[in-house]
VEXDREN-2710 file (C-alpha; in Angstrom, 1 decimal):
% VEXDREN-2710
k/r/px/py/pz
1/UNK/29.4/0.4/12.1
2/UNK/26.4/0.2/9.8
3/UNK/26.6/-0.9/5.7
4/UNK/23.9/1.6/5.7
5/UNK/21.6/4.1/7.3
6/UNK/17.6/4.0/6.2
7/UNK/15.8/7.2/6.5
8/UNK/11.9/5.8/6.3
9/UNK/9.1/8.3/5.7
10/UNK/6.0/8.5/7.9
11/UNK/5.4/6.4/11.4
12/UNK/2.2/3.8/10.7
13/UNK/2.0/0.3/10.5
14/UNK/4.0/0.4/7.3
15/UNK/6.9/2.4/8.5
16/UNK/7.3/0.2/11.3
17/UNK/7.1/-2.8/9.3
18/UNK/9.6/-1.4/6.7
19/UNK/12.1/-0.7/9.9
20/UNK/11.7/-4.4/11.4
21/UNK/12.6/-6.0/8.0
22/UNK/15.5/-3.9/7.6
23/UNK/16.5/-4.8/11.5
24/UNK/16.0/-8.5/11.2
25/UNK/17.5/-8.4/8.0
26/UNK/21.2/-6.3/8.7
27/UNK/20.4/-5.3/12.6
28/UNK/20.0/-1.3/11.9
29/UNK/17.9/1.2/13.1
30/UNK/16.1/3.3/11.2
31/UNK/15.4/6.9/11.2
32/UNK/11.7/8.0/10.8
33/UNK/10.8/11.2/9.9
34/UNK/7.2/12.1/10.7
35/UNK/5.1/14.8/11.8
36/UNK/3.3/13.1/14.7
37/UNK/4.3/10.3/16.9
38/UNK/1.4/7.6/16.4
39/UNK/1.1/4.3/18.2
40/UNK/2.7/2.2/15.9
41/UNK/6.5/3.3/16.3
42/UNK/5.8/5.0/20.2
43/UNK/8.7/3.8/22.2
44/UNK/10.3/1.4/19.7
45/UNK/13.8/0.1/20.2
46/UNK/14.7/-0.3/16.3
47/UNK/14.0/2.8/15.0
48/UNK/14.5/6.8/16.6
49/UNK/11.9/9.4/15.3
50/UNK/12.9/12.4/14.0
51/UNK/10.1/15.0/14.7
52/UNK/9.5/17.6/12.0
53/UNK/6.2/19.3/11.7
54/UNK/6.0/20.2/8.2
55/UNK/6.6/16.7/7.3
56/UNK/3.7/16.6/4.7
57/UNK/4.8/19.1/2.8
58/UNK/6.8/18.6/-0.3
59/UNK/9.6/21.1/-0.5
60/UNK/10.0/21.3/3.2
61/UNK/10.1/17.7/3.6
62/UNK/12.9/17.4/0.8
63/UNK/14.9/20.6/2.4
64/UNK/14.6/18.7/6.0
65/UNK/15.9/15.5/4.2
66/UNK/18.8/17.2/2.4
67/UNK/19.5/18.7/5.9
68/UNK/19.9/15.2/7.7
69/UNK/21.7/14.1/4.7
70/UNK/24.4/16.4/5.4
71/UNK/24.9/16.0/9.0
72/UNK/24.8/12.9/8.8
73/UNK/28.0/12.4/6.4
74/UNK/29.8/14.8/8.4
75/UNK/29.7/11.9/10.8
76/UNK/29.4/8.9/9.0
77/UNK/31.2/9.8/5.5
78/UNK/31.6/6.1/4.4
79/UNK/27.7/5.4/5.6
80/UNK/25.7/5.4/2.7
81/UNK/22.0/6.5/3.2
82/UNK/18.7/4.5/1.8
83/UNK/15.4/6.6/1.5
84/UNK/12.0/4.7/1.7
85/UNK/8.5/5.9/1.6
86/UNK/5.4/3.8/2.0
87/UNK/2.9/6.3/0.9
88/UNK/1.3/7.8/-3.0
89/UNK/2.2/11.3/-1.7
90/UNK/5.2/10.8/-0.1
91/UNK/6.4/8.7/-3.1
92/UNK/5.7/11.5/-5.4
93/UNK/6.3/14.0/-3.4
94/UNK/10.0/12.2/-3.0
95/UNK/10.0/12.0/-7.2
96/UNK/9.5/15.9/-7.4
97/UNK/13.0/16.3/-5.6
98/UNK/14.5/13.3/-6.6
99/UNK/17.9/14.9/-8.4
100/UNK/17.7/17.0/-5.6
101/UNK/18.1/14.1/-2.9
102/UNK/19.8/11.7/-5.0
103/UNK/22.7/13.5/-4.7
104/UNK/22.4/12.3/-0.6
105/UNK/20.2/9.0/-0.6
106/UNK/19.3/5.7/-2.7
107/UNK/16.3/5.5/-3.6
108/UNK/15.3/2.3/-5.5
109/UNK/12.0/4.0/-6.4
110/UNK/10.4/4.6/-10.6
111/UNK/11.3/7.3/-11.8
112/UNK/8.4/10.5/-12.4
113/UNK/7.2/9.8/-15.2
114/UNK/6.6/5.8/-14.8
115/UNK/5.1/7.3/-11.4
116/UNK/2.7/8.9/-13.1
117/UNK/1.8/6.5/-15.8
118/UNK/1.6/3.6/-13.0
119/UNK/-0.1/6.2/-10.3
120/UNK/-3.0/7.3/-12.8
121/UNK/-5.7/4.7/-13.4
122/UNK/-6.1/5.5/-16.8
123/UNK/-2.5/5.0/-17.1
124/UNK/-2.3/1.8/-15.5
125/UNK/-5.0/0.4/-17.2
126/UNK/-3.4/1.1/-20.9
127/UNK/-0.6/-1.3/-19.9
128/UNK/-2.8/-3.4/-18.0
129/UNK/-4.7/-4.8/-20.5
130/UNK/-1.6/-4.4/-23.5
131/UNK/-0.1/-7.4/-21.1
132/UNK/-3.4/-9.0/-21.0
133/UNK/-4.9/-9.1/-18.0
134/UNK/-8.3/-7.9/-17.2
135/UNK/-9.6/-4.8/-15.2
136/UNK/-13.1/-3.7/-14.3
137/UNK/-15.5/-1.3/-17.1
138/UNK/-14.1/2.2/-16.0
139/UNK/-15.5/5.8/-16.3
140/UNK/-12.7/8.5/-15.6
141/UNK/-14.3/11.6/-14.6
142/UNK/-12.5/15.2/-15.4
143/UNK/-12.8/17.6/-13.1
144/UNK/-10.0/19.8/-14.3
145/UNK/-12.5/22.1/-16.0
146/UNK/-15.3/21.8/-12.9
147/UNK/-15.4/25.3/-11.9
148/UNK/-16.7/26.4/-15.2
149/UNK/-20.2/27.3/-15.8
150/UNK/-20.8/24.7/-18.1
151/UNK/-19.4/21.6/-17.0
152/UNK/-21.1/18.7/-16.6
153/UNK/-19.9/15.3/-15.6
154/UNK/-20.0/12.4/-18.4
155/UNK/-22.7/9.7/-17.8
156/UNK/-22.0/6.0/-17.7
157/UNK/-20.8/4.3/-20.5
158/UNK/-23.8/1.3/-21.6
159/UNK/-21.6/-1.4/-20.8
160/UNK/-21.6/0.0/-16.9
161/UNK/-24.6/-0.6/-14.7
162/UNK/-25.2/-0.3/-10.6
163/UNK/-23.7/-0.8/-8.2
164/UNK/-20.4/1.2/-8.6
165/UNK/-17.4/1.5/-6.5
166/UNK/-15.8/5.3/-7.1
167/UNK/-12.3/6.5/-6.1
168/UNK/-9.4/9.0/-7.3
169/UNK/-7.6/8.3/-10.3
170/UNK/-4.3/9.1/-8.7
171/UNK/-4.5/8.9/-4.9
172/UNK/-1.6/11.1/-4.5
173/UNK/-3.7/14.2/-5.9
174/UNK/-6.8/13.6/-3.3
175/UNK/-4.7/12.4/-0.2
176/UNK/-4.7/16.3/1.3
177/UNK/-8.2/17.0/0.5
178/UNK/-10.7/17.4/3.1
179/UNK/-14.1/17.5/3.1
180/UNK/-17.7/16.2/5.0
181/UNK/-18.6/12.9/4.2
182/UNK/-14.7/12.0/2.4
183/UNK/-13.5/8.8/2.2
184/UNK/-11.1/6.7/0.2
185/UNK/-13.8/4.5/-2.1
186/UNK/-17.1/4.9/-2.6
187/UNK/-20.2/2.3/-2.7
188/UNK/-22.5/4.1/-5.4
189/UNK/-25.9/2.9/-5.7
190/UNK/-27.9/4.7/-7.9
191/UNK/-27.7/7.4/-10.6
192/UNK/-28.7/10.5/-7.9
193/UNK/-26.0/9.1/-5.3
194/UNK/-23.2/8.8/-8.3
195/UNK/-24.1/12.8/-9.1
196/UNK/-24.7/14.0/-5.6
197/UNK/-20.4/12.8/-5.3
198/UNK/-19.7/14.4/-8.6
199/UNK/-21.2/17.8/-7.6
200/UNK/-19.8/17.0/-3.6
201/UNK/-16.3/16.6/-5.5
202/UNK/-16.3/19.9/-7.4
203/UNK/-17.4/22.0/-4.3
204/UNK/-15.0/21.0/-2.5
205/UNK/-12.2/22.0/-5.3
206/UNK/-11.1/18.6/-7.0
207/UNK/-9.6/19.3/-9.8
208/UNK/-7.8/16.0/-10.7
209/UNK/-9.7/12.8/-12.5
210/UNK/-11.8/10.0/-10.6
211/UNK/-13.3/7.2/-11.5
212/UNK/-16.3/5.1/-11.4
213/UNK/-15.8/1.5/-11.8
214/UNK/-18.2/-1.5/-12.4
215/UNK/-18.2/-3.4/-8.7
216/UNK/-16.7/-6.9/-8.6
217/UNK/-18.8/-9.0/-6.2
218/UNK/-17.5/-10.2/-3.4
219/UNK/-16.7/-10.2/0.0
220/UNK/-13.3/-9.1/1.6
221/UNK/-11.9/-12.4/0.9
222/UNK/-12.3/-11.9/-2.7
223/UNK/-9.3/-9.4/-2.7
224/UNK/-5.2/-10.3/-3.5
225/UNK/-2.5/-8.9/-3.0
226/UNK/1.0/-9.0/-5.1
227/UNK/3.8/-7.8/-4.2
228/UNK/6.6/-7.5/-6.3
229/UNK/10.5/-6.1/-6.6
230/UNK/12.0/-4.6/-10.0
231/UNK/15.9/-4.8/-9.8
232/UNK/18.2/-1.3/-11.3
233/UNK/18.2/-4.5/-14.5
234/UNK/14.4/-3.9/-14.8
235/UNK/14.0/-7.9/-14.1
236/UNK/11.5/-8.6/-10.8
237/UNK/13.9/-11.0/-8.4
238/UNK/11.2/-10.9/-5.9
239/UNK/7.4/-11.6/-6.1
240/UNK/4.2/-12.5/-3.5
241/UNK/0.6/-13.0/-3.4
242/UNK/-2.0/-13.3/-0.9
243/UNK/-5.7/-13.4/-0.3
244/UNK/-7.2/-11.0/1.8
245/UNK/-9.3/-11.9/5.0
246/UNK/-10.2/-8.8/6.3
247/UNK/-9.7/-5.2/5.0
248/UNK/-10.2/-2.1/7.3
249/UNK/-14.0/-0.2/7.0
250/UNK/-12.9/3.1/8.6
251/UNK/-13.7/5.5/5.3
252/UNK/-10.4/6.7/5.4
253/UNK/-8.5/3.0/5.3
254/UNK/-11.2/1.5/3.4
255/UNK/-9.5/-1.3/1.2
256/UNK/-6.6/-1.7/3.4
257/UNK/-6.2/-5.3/4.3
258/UNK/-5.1/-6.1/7.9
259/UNK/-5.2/-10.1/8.0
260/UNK/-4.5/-12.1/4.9
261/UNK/-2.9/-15.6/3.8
262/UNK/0.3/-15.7/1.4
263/UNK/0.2/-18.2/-1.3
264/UNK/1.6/-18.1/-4.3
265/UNK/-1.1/-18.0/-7.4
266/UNK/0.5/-17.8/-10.2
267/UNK/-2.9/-16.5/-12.4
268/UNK/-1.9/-13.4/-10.5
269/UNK/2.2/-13.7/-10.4
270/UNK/2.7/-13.9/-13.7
271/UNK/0.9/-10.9/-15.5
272/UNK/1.9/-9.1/-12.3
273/UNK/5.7/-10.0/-13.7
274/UNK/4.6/-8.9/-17.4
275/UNK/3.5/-5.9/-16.5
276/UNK/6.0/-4.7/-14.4
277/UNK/8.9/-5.9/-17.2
278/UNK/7.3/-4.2/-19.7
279/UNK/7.9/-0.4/-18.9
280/UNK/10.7/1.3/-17.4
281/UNK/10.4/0.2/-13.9
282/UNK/12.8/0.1/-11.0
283/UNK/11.5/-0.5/-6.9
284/UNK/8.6/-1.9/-5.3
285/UNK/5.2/-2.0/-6.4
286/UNK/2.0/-3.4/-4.8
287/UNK/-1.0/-4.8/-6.8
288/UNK/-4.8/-4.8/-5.8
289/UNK/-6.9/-7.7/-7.5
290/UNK/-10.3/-9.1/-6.8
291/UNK/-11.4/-12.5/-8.1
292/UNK/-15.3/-12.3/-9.1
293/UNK/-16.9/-15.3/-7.3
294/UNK/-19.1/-16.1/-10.5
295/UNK/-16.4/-16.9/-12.8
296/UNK/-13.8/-17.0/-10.9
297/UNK/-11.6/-14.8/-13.2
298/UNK/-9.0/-12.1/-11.6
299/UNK/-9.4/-8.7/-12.3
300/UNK/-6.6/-6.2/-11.5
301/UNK/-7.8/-2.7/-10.1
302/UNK/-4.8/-1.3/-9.5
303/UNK/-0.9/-0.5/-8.4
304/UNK/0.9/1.2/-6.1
305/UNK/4.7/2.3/-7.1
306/UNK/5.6/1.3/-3.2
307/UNK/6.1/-1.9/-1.6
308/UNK/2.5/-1.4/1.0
309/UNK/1.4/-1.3/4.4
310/UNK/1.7/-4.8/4.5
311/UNK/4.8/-5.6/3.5
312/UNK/5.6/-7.9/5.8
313/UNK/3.3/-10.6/4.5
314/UNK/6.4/-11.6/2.3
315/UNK/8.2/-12.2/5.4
316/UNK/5.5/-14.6/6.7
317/UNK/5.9/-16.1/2.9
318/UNK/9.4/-16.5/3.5
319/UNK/11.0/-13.6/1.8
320/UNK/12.6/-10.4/3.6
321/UNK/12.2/-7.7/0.6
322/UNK/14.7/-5.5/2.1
323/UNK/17.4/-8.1/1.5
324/UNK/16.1/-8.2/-2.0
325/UNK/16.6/-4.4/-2.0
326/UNK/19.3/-3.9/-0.9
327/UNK/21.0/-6.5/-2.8
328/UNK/20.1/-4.0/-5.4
329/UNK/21.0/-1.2/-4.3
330/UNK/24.2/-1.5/-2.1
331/UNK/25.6/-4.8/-3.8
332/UNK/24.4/-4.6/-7.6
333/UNK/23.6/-8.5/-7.4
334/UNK/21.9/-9.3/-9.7
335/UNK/19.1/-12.3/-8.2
336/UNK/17.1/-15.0/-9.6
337/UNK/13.6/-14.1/-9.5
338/UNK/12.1/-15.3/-6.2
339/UNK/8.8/-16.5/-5.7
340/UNK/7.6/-16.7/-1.8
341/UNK/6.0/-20.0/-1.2
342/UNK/5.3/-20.0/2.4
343/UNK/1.7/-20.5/3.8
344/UNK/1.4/-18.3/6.6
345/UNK/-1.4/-16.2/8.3
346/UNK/-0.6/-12.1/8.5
347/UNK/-2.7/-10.6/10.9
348/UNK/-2.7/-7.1/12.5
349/UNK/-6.0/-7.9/14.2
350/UNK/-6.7/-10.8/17.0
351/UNK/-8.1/-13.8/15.7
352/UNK/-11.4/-13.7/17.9
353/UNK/-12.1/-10.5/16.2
354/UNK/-11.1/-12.0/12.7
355/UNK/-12.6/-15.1/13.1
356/UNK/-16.2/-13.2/13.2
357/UNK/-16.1/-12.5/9.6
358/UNK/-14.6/-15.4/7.7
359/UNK/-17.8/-17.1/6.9
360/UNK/-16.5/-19.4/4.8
361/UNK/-16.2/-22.7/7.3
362/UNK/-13.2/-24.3/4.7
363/UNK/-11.2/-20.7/4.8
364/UNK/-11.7/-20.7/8.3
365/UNK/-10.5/-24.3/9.2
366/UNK/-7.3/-23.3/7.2
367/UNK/-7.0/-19.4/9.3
368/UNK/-7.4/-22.1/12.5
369/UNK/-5.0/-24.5/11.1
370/UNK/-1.8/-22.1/10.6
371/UNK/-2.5/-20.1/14.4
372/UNK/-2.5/-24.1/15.8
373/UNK/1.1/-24.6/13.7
374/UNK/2.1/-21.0/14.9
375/UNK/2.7/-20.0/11.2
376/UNK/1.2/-16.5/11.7
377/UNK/3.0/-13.2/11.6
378/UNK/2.1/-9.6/12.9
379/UNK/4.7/-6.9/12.4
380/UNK/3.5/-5.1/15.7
381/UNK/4.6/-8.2/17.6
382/UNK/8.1/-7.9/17.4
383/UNK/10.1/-10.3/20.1
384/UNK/13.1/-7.8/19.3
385/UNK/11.1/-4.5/20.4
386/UNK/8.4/-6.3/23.1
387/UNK/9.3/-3.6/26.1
388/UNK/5.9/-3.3/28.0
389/UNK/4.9/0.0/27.1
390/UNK/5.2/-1.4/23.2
391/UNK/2.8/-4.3/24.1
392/UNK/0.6/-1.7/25.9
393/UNK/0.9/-0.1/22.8
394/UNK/0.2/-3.1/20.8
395/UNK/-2.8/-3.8/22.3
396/UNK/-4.4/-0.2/22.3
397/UNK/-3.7/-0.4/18.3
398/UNK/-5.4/-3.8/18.4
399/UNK/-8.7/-2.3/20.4
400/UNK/-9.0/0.9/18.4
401/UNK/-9.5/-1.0/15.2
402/UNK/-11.6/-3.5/17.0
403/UNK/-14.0/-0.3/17.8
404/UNK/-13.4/0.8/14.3
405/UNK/-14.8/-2.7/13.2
406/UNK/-17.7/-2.2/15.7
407/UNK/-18.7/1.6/14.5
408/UNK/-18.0/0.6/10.4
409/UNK/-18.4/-2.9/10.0
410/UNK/-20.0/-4.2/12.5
411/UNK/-21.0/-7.8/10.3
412/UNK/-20.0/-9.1/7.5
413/UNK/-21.7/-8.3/4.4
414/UNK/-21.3/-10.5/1.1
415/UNK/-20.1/-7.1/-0.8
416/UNK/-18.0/-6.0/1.4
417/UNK/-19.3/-2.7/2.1
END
């Protein structure tokens, strides 16, 4: 019998990659609860899906969860359950209910309130820059009082000049919001272009904060990626960094990386640490940093209170986090902080299609070097869960984003936009 059944939010690449770790790790199969049945866990040997269609919303979601919860321990009463998400809404949609489903789940997760201090840009960069490390000039734009007559959004502060990058203060509040022309971050330009998605916002009934934030140069490759875990003793046992290859150019994944290369930097692992062990924290969190190519200092932008999409870097690097967690969680160990050291190549994309935009000829002698010495991991390419419909599955995931890269991005550019 299982130590433990996971109950995983949501079916993309993340989910899946969450359920692999946890069945390399302790060989279990995870339940998924989703709405729609997308490529990425279609036919899957480690996991089972459990449909239910009003899976992005809030109270329904936490009812139906509370619902599996009990049916479950009427069969398995000495099988405790672990709840993970791998989304901002679904994390604080999970936080609105959590003494609700605590009662039925673990959920190493912060609690709401360091949710919403982490969540909120504003928030983060308060402690970001108490624990010294540096973040971009920022503009947070109100719209909480938009729909009256006589609001007008705030201009740009001196020390700001164009271009701009421009995206939600607290993702989880503009994830459900649809409108023409919407995407995750915007490049801005020029004054008229920075207004035009002010007044764009309001119409379509934001009513949360965004920001406008001074643009790092810098391609792709100018982005990191640390990932750390905060233990119930508020001490991180487990930490990673990467550099980024390629992100995604599809406006609604824009900024999500899909082929990168662990290392460990410690310029970024240890105010990641500092900042994490300074406020009441408890889970995974996932930081987004950007080196500027002219001085070569790091500047953090943001973090996520979840572990990722692409979680399962740290496995290439030579961690599993689930074992972390659930050393945690089920065992109360408490670990030594572990740093993965591992070089290895994380790739959700083929490398003919990633090798078309690395054009630095040093970073793409060392991409070559670690497919040659088959240190290169892919989440989707699973020997445990390699059926032929999941490799035809595989490969239809690997040709829509090739088509996405066509459509979006269809060169490199030395921005990255």
């Amino acid at each position: 019998m299982d130590r433990f059944q996971p109950v995983i939010l949501g079916g993309d690449i993340g989910a899946y990659a969450l359920a692999r770790e946890l069945h390399e790790a302790f060989g279990v199969r995870s339940l998924l609860v989703t709405a729609h049945n997308p490529r990425a866990i279609q036919d899957s040997a480690i996991l089972e899906r459990h449909e239910f269609v009003h899976a992005d919303e809030d109270s329904p979601l936490a009812n139906e969860l509370i619902r599996l919860a009990k049916q479950h321990y009427q069969a398995h009463p000495n099988v405790p359950l672990l709840l993970l998400a791998n989304t901002d809404w679904r994390i604080d949609a999970l936080s609105k209910h959590r003494d609700a489903l605590e009662r039925y789940y673990a959920m190493p997760m912060p609690h709401r309130h360091t949710i919403a201090r982490v969540m909120n840009k504003e928030g983060f960069e308060a402690i970001a820059r108490t624990v010294g490390m540096q973040v971009p000039a920022t503009l947070y734009q109100d719209f909480s009082n938009a729909d009256s007559p006589d609001w007008a959004p705030e201009p740009l502060p001196d020390e700001m000049s164009f271009p701009i990058v421009a995206k939600p203060a607290d993702s989880s509040k503009y994830e459900h919001l649809q409108f023409a022309g919407r995407q995750k971050v915007y490049r801005i330009d020029d004054a008229d272009e920075l207004n035009q998605l002010w007044m764009t916002l309001r119409d379509a009934g934001f009513t949360d904060t965004f920001l406008a934030q001074q643009l790092i140069p810098g391609d792709d490759t100018a982005m990191y990626s640390v990932t750390a875990y905060v233990d119930q003793h508020r001490h991180v046992t487990m930490i990673c960094s990467a550099q980024v290859l390629l992100e995604e150019h599809h406006p609604a994944m824009l900024g999500n990386p899909c082929a990168m290369i662990t290392t460990p930097i410690p310029e970024l692992l240890e105010p990641a640490k500092r900042f994490l062990e300074s406020i009441d924290y408890h889970g995974f969190a996932n930081f987004d940093v950007k080196r500027d190519p002219r001085t070569g200092e790091f500047y953090f932008l943001e973090v996520n209170p979840r572990i990722g999409r692409n979680s399962y870097y740290c496995v290439g690097a030579g961690i599993n986090p689930m074992e972390v967690m659930v050393a945690d969680v089920f065992d109360g160990a408490e670990l030594p902080e572990q740093v993965a050291a591992r070089e290895s190549l994380y790739t959700i994309i083929p490398w003919l299609l990633l090798r078309k935009y690395i054009v630095d000829k040093a970073l793409r002698s060392r991409v070559r070097r670690l497919i040659f010495t088959t240190k290169v991991v892919n989440p989707l390419r699973n020997p445990h869960d390699s059926a032929l419909r999941r490799r035809k599955h595989r490969i239809g995931t690997e040709i829509g984003l090739a088509k996405r890269f066509r459509e979006y991005y269809p060169k490199p550019t030395s921005t990255g936009f």
